[in-house]
N, C-alpha and C positions, 0 to 999 in steps of 0.2 A: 433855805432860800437866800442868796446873794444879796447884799442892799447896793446900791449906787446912789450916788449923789445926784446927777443926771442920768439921762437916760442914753447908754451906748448905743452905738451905729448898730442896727441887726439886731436889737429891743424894741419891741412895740407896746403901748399900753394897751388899755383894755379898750376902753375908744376906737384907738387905731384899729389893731385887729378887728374887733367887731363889727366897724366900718369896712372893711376890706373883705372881710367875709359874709355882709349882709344879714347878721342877726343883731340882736343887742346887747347891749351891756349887760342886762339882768340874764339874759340867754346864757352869755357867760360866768356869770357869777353863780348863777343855780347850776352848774354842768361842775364849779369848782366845790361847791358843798356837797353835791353829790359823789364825787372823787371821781371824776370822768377826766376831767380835764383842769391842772392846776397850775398858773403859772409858773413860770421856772425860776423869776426872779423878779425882786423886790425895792425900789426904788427907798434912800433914806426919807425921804417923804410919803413914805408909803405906798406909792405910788406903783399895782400889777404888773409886771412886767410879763412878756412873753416873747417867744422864738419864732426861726421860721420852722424849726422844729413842730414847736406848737401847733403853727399853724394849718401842718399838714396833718398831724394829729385831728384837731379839730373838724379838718376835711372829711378825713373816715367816719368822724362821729355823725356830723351832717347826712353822710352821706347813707350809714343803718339808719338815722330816724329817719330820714325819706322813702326807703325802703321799707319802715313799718317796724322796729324793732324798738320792743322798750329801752328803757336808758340799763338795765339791769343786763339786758342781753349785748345792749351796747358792750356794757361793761367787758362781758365774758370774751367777747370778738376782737375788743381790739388788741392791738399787738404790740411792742415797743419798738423804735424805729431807733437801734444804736447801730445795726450793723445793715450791709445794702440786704442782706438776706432778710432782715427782718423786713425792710423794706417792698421785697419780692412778695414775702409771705403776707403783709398785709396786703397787697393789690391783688395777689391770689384771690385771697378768703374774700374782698370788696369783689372780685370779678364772680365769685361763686356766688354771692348773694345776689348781687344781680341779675346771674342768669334763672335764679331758682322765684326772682321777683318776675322776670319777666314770663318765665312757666307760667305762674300764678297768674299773671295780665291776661295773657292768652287765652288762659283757659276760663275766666273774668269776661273776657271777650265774645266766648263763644257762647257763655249764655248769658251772656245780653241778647244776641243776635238770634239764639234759639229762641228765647221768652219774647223777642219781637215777630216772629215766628208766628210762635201759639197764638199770642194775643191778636194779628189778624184772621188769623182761623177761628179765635172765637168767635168772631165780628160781633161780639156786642161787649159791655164794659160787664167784665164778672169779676172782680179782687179774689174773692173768695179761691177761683181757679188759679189767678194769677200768683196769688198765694201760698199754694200749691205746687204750683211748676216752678218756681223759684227753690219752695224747700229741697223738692226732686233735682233740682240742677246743684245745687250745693251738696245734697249728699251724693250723688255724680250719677242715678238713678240710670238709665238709659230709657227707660221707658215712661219718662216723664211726659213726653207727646199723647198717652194714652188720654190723661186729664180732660184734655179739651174735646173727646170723644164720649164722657160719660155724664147723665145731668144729674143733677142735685141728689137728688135720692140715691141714686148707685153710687155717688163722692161719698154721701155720708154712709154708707152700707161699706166702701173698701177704709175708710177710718177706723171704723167701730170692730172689721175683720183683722185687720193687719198692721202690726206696725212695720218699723223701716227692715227690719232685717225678714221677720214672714214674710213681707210681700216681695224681697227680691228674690228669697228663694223661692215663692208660689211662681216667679217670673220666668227664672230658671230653669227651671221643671217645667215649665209650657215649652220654654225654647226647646230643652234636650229633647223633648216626646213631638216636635216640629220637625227636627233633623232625624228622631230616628224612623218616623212615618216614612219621609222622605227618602232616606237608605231604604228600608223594605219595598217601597215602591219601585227604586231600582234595582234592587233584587228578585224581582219578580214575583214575591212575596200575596200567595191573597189574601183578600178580609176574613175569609174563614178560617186563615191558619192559625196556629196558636200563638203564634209570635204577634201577629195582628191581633188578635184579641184579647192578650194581656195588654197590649198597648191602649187596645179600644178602652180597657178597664181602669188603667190607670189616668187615662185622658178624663174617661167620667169622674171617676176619682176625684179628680181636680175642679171639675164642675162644680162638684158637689160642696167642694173645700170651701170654694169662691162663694157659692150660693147660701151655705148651712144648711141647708137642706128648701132654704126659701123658691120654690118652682114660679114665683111668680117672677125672677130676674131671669127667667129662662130666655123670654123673650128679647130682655134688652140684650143680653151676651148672644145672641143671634145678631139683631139690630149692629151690634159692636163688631163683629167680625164680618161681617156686609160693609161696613165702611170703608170708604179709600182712605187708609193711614198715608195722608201725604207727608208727611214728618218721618214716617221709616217704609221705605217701600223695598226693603230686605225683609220686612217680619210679614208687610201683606202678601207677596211672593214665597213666602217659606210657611203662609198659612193655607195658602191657596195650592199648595201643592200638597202639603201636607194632609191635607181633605180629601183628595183624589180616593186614600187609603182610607182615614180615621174614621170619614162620611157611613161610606157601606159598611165598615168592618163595628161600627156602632149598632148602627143595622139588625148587625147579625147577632151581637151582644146582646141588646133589647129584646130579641124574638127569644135568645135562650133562654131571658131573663122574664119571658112571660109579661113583658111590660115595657111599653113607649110613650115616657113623658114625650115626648112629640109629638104624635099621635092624639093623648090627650087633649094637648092644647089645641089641637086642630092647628097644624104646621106638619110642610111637611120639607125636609131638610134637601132636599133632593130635587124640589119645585126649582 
C-alpha cells in the first residue's frame, strides 16, 4: 500500500467514501478485515485511503448484500475491474443476480397473494392452517389450497400419513388417474371394461392409501370432493369429469367385489 503525506486529487478517506456511499466507517472497516474490500492506499499518517476504483468495487458489494448474499458468497462473485471486460463481466454477473432476485420476489409475491387468498376463505383466524399453507407454498406444493378444505382431524390424519414427498406423489397419482378417467371417457370406453376397472381399482387403491384402512374418513373425502375448490377450478373440472367414468365403473368393482363401503355407510355416490 502507497503512503502519501496528503491526500491526492482522486484519494478519498474512509469518512469521505463512506459518506458518499451511505454506510459507515465500521461498515468499512469490517468489509477490509474481512478481505472484501481493502483500501488501495495509505496516507503517512495513516490515514485509509481509497479510489474511485474502490468505490465502484464497493458498489457490487452493496449491491450482493441487498440482494441477500453472504459476505463469503460476496467474496466468490466479485470480480476485478482492471480491464473494461472485467468491468462488463462484473455488471453481467450484478445483472444476473438481479434477475434471479427478482424471480425470487415474484414468486415471494405470489404467495403472499395466494396465502391472502386462503386466509379469507378460511374466514376465521386458524394459524395452525395458516401454517400450513405457507409451509406448502415454500416447498412450491400446488395443492396447498386443498388445507383450507380439510378440518382438524383430517389435517392431523394427512400429517401423521404423509410427509412432503408421499403426499405429492399421493397427488400425482390422483392427477394422472383424473386425466386418464378423462381420456377413456372420450374414448368411449365403459365402466365395465377392463381398462375401467383397473382404473376403478387403482383409484380405490388410493382411497385406501389416504384412509389406512380408517372408513370412517370415508365420508369426509366425499364432503371434500363436493366442495367448490375455488383456489384451483382446473382440478374441480378435471374431477368432475373424471367421475362421469370412475363413479359407475366403482360401481361395478364393488358389486364384483361383493362389497360397498357406500352402501354400508348408507350413501349413495350417485344421489
Amino acid at each position: 500500500m502507497d503512503k502519501y503525506r496528503a491526500i491526492p486529487p482522486g484519494l478519498m478517506t474512509v469518512g469521505t467514501i463512506a459518506k458518499r456511499m451511505g454506510v459507515t466507517v465500521r461498515t468499512l472497516q469490517h468489509y477490509d478485515k474481512e478481505g472484501l474490500l481493502s483500501p488501495s492506499f495509505q496516507s503517512e499518517g495513516g490515514r485509509r485511503l481509497y479510489t474511485d476504483k474502490d468505490m465502484v468495487k464497493l458498489h457490487q458489494i452493496l449491491s450482493f448484500k441487498y440482494l441477500g448474499f453472504s459476505l463469503e458468497e460476496i467474496k466468490s462473485n466479485l470480480i476485478s475491474l482492471d480491464t473494461p471486460e472485467d468491468v462488463a463481466d462484473a455488471l453481467s454477473n450484478h445483472a444476473s443476480a438481479i434477475r434471479e432476485k427478482m424471480e425470487t420476489l415474484s414468486e415471494s409475491l405470489k404467495a403472499i397473494e395466494a396465502l391472502k387468498m386462503e386466509v379469507l376463505q378460511i374466514k376465521s383466524v386458524d394459524f395452525t392452517k395458516y401454517a400450513d399453507i405457507v409451509v406448502n407454498l415454500q416447498m412450491k406444493n400446488e395443492f396447498y389450497w386443498m388445507i383450507k378444505l380439510f378440518d382438524d382431524d383430517m389435517l392431523a390424519h394427512v400429517r401423521s400419513r404423509f410427509d412432503k414427498d408421499s403426499g405429492l406423489q399421493y397427488m400425482e397419482t390422483m392427477k394422472r388417474l383424473q386425466h386418464e378417467a378423462i381420456q377413456l371417457q372420450k374414448d368411449g370406453i365403459a365402466p365395465d371394461c377392463e381398462k375401467a376397472q383397473s382404473l376403478a381399482k387403482e383409484f380405490w387403491d388410493l382411497v385406501m392409501e389416504f384412509t389406512d384402512g380408517d372408513m370412517s374418513l370415508l365420508p369426509k373425502l366425499i364432503e371434500f370432493s363436493q366442495q367448490d375448490h375455488v383456489s384451483d377450478s382446473d382440478w374441480a373440472a378435471r374431477q368432475a369429469a373424471a367421475n362421469v367414468l370412475i363413479e359407475p365403473a366403482l360401481g361395478i368393482y364393488f358389486t364384483k367385489q361383493g362389497y360397498n363401503p357406500f352402501e354400508e355407510m348408507k350413501y349413495d355416490p350417485d344421489a
